[in-house]
N, C-alpha and C positions, 0 to 999 in steps of 0.2 A: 698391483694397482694401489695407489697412494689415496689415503684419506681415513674416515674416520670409517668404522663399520655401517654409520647409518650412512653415509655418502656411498660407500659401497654397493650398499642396498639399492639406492636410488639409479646410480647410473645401472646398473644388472636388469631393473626390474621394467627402467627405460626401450635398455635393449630389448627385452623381451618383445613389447608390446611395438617397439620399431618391426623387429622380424615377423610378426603377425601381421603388422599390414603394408610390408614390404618398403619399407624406410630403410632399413637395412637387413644385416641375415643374420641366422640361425648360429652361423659361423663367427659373425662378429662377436655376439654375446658369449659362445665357448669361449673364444680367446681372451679375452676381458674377463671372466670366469676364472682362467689359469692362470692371470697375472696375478692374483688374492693371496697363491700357497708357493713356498718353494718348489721351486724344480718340479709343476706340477703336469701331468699330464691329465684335461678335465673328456668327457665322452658322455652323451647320450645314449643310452643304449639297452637292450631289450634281452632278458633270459627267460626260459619254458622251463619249469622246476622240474616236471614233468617227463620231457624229453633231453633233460639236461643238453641243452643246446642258448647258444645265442652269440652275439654279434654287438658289433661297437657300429652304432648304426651314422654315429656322428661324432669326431670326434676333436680336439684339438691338442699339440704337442707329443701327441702320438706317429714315430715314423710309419710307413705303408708295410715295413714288416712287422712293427711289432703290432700293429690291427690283424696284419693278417693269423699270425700267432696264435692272436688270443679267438680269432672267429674259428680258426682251423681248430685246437685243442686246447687251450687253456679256458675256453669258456665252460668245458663238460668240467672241469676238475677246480672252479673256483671254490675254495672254502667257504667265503663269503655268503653266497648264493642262497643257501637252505634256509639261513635264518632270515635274510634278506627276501624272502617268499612269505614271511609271516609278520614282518616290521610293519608298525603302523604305517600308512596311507599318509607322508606328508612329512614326517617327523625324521630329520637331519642324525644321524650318527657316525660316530669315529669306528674303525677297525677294529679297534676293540670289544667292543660291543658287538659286534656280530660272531670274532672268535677272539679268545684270549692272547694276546700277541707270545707267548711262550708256544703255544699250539700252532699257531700261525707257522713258527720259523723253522719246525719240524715236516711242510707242506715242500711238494715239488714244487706248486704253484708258487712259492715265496723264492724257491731256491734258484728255479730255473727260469722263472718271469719274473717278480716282484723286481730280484734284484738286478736281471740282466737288464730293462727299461730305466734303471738309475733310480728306481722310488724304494720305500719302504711301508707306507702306509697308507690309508686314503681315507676318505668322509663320503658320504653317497645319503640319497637320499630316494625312495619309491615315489613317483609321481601317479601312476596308474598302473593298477593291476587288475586282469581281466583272463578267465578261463585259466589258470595255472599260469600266464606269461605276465612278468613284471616290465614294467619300462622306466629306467632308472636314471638319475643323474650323477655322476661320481668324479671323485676329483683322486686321483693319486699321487703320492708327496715324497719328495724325500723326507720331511718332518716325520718323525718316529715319537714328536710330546704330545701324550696326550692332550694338554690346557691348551696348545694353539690347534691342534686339529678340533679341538671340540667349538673353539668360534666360531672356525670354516664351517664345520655338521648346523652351527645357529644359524651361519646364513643360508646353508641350503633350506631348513626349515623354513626361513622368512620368505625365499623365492620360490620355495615349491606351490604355495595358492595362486601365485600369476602363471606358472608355467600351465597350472592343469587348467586354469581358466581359458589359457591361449590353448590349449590342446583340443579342450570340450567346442572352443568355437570353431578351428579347424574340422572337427569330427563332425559339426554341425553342417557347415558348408557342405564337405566332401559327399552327405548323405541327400544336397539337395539334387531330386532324381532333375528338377529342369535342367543343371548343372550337366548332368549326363544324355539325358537326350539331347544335346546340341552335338554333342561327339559323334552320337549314331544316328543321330541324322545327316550329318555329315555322309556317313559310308550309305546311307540310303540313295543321299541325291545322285553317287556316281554309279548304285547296283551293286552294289558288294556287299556280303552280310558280315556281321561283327558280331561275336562272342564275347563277352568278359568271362572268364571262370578265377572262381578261387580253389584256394589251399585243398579244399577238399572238394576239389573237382566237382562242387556247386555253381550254376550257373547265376552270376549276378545280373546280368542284364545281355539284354541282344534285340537287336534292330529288326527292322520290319523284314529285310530283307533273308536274314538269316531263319527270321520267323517260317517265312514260307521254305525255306531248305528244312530245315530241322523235321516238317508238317509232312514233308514225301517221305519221310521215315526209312531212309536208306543210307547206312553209314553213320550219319550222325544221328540220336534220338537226345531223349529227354525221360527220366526216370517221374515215378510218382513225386518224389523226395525234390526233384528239381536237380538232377545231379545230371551233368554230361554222361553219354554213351555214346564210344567209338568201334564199329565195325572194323576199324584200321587197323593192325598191331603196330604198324611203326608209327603212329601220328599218337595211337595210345600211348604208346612206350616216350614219344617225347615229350606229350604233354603233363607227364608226371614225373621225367626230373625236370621240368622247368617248373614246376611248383613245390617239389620237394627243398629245394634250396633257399630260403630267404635273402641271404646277400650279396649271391652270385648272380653277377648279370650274363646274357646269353646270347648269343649270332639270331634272329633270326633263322626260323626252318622250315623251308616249304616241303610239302607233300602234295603228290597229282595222284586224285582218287578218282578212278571209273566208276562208272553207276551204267546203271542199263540204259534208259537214252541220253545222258550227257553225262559231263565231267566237270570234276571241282579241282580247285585249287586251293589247298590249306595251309593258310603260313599261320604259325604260331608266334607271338611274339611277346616277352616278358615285359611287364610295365614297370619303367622305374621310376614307381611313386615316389614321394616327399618321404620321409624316414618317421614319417607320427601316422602317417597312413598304412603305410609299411607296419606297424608295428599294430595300428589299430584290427587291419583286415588280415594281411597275410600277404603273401607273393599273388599277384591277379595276372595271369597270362588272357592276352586277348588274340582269337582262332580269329584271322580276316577270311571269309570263303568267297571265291568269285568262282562262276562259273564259266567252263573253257572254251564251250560248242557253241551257246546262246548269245548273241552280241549284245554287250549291253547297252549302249549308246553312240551309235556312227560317229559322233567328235569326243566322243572318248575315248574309244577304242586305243589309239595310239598313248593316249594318258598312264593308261592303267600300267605297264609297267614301272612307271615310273613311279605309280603312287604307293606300288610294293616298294619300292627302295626307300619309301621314309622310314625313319627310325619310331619305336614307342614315344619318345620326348618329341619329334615332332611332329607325327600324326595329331599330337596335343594340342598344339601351337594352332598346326592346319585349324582343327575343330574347333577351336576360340576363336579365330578369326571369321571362320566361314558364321559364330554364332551371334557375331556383331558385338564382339569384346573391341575393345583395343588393344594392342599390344601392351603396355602397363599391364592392360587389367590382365590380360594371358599369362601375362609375368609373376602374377603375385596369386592366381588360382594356381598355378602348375609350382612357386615355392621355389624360383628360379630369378636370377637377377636379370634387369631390362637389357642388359646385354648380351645376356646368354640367350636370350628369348629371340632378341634382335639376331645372333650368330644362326640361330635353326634358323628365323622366317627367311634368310638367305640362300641360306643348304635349300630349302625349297623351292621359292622362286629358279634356282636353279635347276633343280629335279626335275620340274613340272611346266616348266619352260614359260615361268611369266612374269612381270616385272613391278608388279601394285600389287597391294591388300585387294585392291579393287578387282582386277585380273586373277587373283588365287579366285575371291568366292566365285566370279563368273564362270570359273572353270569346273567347281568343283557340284557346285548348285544348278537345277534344275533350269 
């Protein structure tokens, strides 16, 4: 990127706040990011010191193997990392600084990734860190001088106050619950109960519907703690590696559970949040439960399978529409561009066999 450091600043700090309110994306700012260093690969992304795990939750100039690489195994064995758990909150640094670069080249991580990806060094900087997982912004270079990677670690410095500012406002949105009951009410108007659960198999939220399953105490329960319990072994067993895995996405998995006077239908399905939500809560699988014997609605009846076949991204889309969003606004709550947004409400329409915004809510609404 051509200019002076302070123009640098400006247009970076521009992108930022375009992809916060959907002017542009998350992606355009990485790339614009990577154009500042040689040869550079730049990445969003999240480590647990703790669990020595983590993932490149976003990245740019990075091929699809070398992310996967580094999610599969080079994130337990980054050198970087330890010190990089204790760096201040904001404050931009070069490679060095976090290990000695003679130490470094002695590292499998240097020898079998640094150098295979084309780089040699990098600058990163902690934007948020919370419970033991850090979420970091990092840039990898083929530049090995320290005096020009220490500019780059200045401008992360100078960009890390917009970034966490745009994060805390995301994080603010995400936690308004009106925000979420329009999704569950959604699965209300058509009879079907909806689960969120998180990481640790805490229930975040669940619909009226799922209220009264949960209340007959058969199969599924609810701990003191607020924690799911499943009588099922198979729907237990899957609903814990879809949460065990933060960046693997997953098929849909349905399960048909008898009960003494009727039967459920549990599909689990993994949500694939925005990557700052992702990182703030955790992997959220949401349990859709319809019941098999009880008819829910004589003109829905025929619906409902179809409305199993939606994906987590567009059950999204459905429940913003159905909540009197516009599509735009759909687009830029879900962190998605208006044409991706526009590509689901089609997949829909098609599913669910209707041809307006107008005709989805009619269908799906009481």
């Amino acid at each position: 990127m051509p200019g002076s450091p302070h123009a640098k600043l400006n247009i970076l700090t521009d992108l930022i706040y375009g992809a916060l309110f959907g002017e542009t994306s998350w992606q355009a700012f990485l790339d614009a990011l990577t154009a500042t260093m040689p040869d550079a690969k730049s990445t969003l992304f999240f480590h647990d010191v703790v669990a020595r795990t983590g993932g490149l939750s976003l990245s740019s100039g990075f091929a699809e193997k070398e992310s996967e690489a580094y999610n599969r195994h080079y994130a337990a064995i980054n050198p970087w990392m330890p010190r990089a758990a204790t760096r201040p909150i904001g404050l931009g640094v070069i490679a060095d600084q976090m290990l000695p670069r003679e130490q470094l080249l002695k590292t499998e991580f240097y020898s079998d990734y640094i150098r295979w990806i084309g780089c040699e060094s990098s600058v990163g900087v902690t934007i948020m860190r919370e419970r033991g997982r850090s979420f970091n912004l990092s840039m990898l270079t083929s530049s090995s001088d320290p005096d020009l990677n220490r500019g780059n670690a200045e401008l992360l410095t100078d960009l890390a106050p917009h970034l966490r500012r745009a994060f805390d406002f995301i994080r603010r949105e995400h936690s308004n619950p009106h925000n979420n009951e329009n999704g569950l009410a959604l699965f209300d108007a058509i009879g079907v109960g909806i689960v969120y659960i998180g990481e640790d198999q805490t229930i975040r939220s669940l619909n009226n519907a799922a209220e009264r399953i949960v209340a007959e105490g058969e199969t599924i329960g609810v701990t003191s703690t607020g924690r799911i319990v499943i009588d099922d072994r198979e729907l237990a067993s899957r609903l814990s590696v879809l949460l065990r895995n933060r960046l693997q996405a997953a098929s849909p998995a349905s399960t048909l559970i008898r009960m003494k006077n009727t039967g459920f239908k549990c599909t689990l399905v993994k949500m694939q949040s925005d990557f700052i939500t992702q990182f703030l809560e955790g992997p959220t699988v949401a349990m859709i439960i319809e019941r098999t014997s009880v008819p829910l609605r004589p003109d829905l009846n025929d619906a409902l399978p179809r409305i199993d076949q939606l994906t987590a991204a567009e059950m999204r889309i459905a429940a913003g529409i159905a909540a009197g969003l516009s599509l735009r606004e759909v687009a830029r709550t879900n962190d998605v561009s208006y044409e991706t947004a526009r590509s689901h409400l089609k997949n829909i329409y098609s599913k669910l066999g209707v041809n307006s915004q107008v005709a989805l809510v009619r269908r799906l609404m009481p």
